[in-house]
C-alpha positions in Angstrom: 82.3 163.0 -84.5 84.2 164.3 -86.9 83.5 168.1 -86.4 84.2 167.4 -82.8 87.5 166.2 -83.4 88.8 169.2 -85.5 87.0 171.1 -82.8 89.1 169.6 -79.9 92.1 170.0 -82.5 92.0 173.5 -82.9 90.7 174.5 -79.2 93.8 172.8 -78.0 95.8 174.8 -80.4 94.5 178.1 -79.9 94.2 177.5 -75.9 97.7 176.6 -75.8 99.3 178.7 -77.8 97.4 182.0 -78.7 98.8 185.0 -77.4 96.9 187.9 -76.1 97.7 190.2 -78.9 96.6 187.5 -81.2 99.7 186.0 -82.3 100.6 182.1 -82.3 103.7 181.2 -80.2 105.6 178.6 -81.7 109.3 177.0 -80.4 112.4 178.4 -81.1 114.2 176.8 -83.7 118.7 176.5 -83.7 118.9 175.9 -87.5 122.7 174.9 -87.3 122.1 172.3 -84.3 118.6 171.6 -85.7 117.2 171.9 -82.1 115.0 173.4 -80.3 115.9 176.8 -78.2 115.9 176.8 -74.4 115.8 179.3 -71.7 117.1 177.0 -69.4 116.7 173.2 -69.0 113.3 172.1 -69.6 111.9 175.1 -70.5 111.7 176.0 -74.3 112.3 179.4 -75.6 108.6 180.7 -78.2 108.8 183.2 -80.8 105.5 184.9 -81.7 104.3 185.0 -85.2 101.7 188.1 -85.5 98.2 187.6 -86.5 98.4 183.9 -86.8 97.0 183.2 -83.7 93.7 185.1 -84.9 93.2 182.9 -88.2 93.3 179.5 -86.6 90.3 181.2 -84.1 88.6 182.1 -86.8 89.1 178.5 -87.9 88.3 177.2 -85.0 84.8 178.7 -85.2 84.1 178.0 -88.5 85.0 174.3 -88.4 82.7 174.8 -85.0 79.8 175.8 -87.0 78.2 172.3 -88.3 78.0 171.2 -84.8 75.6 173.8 -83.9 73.5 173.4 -87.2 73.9 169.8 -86.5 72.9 169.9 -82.6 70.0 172.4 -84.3 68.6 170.3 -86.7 68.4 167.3 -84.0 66.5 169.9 -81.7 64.4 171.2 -84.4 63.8 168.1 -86.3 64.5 170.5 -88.8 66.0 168.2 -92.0 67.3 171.4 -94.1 69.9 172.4 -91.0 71.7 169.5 -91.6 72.4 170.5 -95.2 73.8 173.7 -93.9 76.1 171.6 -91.4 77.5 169.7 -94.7 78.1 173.3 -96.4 79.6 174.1 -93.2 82.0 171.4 -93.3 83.0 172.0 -96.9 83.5 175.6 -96.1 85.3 174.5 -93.0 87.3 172.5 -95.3 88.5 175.3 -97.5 89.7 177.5 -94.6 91.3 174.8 -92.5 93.2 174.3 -96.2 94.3 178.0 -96.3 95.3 178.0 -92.6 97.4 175.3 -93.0 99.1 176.7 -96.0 99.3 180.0 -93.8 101.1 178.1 -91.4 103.7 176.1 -93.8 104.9 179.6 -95.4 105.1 181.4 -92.1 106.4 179.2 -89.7 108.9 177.3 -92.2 111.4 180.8 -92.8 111.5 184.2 -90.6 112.7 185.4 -87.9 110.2 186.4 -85.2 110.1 188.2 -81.4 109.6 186.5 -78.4 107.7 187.6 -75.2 110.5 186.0 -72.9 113.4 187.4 -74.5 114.9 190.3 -76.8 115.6 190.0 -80.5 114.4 187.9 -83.4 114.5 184.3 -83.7 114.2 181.7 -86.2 111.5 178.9 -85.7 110.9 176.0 -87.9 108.0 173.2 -88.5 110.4 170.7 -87.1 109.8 172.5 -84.0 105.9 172.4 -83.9 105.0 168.7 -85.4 102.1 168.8 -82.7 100.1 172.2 -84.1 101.1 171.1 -87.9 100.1 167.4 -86.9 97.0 168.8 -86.1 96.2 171.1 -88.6 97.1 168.0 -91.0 94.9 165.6 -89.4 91.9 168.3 -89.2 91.9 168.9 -93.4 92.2 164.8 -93.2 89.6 164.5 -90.7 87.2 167.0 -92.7 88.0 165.4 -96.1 87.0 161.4 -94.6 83.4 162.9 -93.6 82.9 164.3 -96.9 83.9 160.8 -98.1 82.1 159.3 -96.0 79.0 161.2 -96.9 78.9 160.8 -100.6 80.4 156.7 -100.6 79.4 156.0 -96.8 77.2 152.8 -99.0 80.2 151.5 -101.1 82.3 152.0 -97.8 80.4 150.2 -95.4 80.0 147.2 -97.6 84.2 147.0 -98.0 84.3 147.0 -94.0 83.9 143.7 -91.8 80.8 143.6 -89.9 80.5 145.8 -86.6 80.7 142.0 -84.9 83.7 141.2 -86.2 85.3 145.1 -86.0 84.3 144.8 -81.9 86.3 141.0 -82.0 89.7 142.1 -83.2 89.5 145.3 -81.2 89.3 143.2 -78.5 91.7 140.5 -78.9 94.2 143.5 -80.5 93.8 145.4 -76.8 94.4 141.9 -75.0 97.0 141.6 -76.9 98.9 144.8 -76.4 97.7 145.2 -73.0 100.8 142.9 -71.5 103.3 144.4 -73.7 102.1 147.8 -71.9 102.4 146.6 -68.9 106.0 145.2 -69.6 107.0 148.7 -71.2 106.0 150.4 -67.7 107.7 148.2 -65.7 110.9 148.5 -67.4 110.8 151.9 -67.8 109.8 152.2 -64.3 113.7 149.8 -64.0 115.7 152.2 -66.3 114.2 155.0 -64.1 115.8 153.4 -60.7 118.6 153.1 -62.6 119.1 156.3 -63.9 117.7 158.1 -61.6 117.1 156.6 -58.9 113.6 156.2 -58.4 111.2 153.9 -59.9 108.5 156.6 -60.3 108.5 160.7 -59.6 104.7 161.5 -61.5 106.7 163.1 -64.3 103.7 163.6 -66.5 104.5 161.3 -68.9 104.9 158.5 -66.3 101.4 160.0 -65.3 99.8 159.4 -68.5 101.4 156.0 -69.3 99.6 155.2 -66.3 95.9 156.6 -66.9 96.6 154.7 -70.6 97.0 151.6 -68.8 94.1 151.9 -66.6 91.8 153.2 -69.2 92.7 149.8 -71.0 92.9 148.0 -67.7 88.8 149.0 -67.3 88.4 148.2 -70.8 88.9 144.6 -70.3 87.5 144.6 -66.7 84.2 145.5 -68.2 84.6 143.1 -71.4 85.3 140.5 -69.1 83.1 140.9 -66.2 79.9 143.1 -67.7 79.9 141.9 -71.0 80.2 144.9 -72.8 79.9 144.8 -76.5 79.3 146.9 -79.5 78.5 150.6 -79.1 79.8 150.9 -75.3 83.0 148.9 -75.6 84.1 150.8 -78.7 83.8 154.5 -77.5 86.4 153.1 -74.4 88.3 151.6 -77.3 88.2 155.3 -78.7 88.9 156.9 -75.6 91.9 154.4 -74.9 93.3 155.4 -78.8 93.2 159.2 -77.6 94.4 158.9 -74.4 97.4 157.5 -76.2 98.0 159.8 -78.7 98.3 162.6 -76.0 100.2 161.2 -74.0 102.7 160.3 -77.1 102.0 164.0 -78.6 100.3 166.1 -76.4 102.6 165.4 -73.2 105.6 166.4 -74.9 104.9 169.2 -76.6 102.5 171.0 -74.1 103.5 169.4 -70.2 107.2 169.9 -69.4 109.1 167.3 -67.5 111.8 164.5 -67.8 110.4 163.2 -70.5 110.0 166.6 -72.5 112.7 164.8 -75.2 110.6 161.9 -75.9 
């Protein structure tokens, strides 16, 4: 799970921003408004820092690697592939570590070109918290596997039984459920008012609304199938992501209204 995860983090990064010649594009930075650049409304202006691009897909390989000695060793039965997938993940560990570092010194000063338009511009971290987000969360991410590895024992016994951990998921998602619901429909009001429509599948209207029907089907399966344990917490899971991209993700890779927010 893990691996996956920095795996989905660095695909998305590399898929979304590499450029051909193996640069990383990253958002034009105004350092005296402390904005972000635009071509024109909606659209942002991206500087290209050379090379860059090519280091996170090495990364993105590397941290790719213990799934395959993992997905191996299942296929194998083979018990000694695993222990390559854990030295996989501490070497993963060490590069994700430079990358990021790579990434702080190059994208926090310089000027840099742009595919869209002539000259050199500045950029700035403040105008990519979604690649150094992500590159932060995969070292984190990493770093809780190793953890959990070596103390998974002491770890488990601090955490409340997997009854009790499915409970207050449960009642937490019943509880915020409404207050979703409330935040759509007034947003959907503010909308009419402002611009007069309640809804024009802006794409982050779109995604508040597959959150609220992932969590909608949630419940509808708690309540009506029963589901429990394993089943009902990889929805919970899937509920938590869907968030987080529409928060994250939607803004900083699907223009629209909402590009600001």
């Amino acid at each position: 799970m893990t691996s996956a995860s920095t795996v989905v983090i660095y695909a998305s990064i590399v898929f979304t921003r590499f450029e051909k010649w193996g640069g990383l594009n990253l958002v034009a930075w105004n350092p005296e408004q402390k904005s972000e650049i635009f071509l024109y409304k909606n659209v942002r202006l991206f500087v290209t820092i050379p090379d860059l691009g090519w280091l996170v897909t090495l990364t993105l390989l590397v941290v790719a690697s213990p799934l395959v000695f993992y997905g191996l060793a299942r296929w194998k039965d083979n018990h000694s592939l695993l222990m390559l997938a854990n030295r996989a993940v501490f070497l993963s560990i060490l590069l994700q570590a430079m990358t990021l570092v790579i990434f702080l010194v190059r994208a926090r000063d310089g000027r840099y070109p742009s595919l869209d338009a002539e000259g050199l511009f500045p950029t700035s971290l403040a105008a990519s918290p979604f690649i150094l987000s992500g590159l932060v969360g995969g070292v984190f991410i990493s770093l809780l596997y190793l953890l959990l590895l070596w103390r998974r024992p002491g770890l488990e016994g601090l955490l409340p039984s997997a009854d009790d951990l499915d409970r207050i998921t449960y009642k937490t998602i019943g509880l915020a459920f409404p207050l979703l619901t409330l935040m759509i429909a007034s947003g959907a009001y503010w909308a009419n008012q402002t611009w007069g429509s309640y809804w024009s599948w802006d794409p982050k209207e779109t995604w508040a609304a597959i959150t609220w029907l992932v969590y909608a089907l949630y419940l509808h399966m708690r309540i009506t199938r029963g589901w429990r344990g394993r089943r009902a917490a990889y929805f919970a899971i899937l509920g938590f992501a869907v968030v987080m991209f529409t928060f994250f993700g939607v803004t900083y890779l699907l223009p629209g209204l909402h590009a600001y927010a």
